[in-house]
C-alpha positions in Angstrom: 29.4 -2.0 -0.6 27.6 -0.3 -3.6 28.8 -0.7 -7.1 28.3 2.6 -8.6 29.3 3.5 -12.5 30.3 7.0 -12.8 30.5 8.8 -16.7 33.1 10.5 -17.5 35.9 13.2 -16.0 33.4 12.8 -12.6 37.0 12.2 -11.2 35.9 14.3 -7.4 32.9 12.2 -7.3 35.0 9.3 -7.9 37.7 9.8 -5.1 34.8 11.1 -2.4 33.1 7.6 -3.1 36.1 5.0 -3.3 36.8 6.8 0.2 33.6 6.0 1.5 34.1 2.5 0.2 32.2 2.2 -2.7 32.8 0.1 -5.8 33.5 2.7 -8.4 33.4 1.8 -12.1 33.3 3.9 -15.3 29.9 4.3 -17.4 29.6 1.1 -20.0 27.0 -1.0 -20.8 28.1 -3.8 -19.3 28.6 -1.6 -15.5 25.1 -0.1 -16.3 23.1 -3.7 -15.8 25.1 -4.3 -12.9 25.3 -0.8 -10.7 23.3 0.2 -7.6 23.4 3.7 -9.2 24.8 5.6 -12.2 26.5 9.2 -11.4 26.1 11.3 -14.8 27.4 14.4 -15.6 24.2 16.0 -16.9 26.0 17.3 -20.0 23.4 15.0 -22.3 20.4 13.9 -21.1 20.9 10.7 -23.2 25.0 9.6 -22.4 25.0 6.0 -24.1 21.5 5.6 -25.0 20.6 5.4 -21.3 16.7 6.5 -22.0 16.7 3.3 -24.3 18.0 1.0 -21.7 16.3 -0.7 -18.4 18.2 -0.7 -15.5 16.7 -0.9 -11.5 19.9 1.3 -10.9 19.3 4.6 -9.1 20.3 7.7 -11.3 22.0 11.2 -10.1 22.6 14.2 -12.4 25.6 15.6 -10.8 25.6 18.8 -12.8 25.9 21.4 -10.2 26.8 19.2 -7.6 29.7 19.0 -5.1 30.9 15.3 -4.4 29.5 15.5 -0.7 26.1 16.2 -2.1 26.2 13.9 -5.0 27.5 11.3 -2.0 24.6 12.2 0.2 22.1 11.9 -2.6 23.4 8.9 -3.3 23.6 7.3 0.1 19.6 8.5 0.8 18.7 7.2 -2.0 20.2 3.6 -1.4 19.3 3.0 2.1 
């Protein structure tokens, strides 16, 4: 199971991952270290300082995005 932190009102994204039994946390630091991937909304490039921190966490810009395709990004990219 993935542990994926998800910024914001990303509430679709949320439910279509939690069903495909993903560990689902909202955007902090703290979840940021420790996520397989971070889901953003794409409305600032720069949602919590994220250029200024590292993380080996994989990164989707949802904006334009349906959950299936943010889920199939997101399962490609962790495989």
């Amino acid at each position: 199971m993935s542990r994926i932190a998800i910024e914001g009102d990303l509430n679709n994204i949320k439910e279509e991952l939690q069903a495909t039994d993903h560990d689902v946390v909202n955007l902090t630091q703290e979840n940021m270290q420790n996520a397989d991937a971070i889901i953003l909304t794409g409305a600032d490039n720069n949602t919590m300082d994220i250029a200024d921190t590292e993380t080996n966490a994989q990164i989707i810009n949802a904006q334009g995005m349906s959950a299936e395709q943010v889920r199939e990004q997101l399962e490609n990219r962790l495989i």
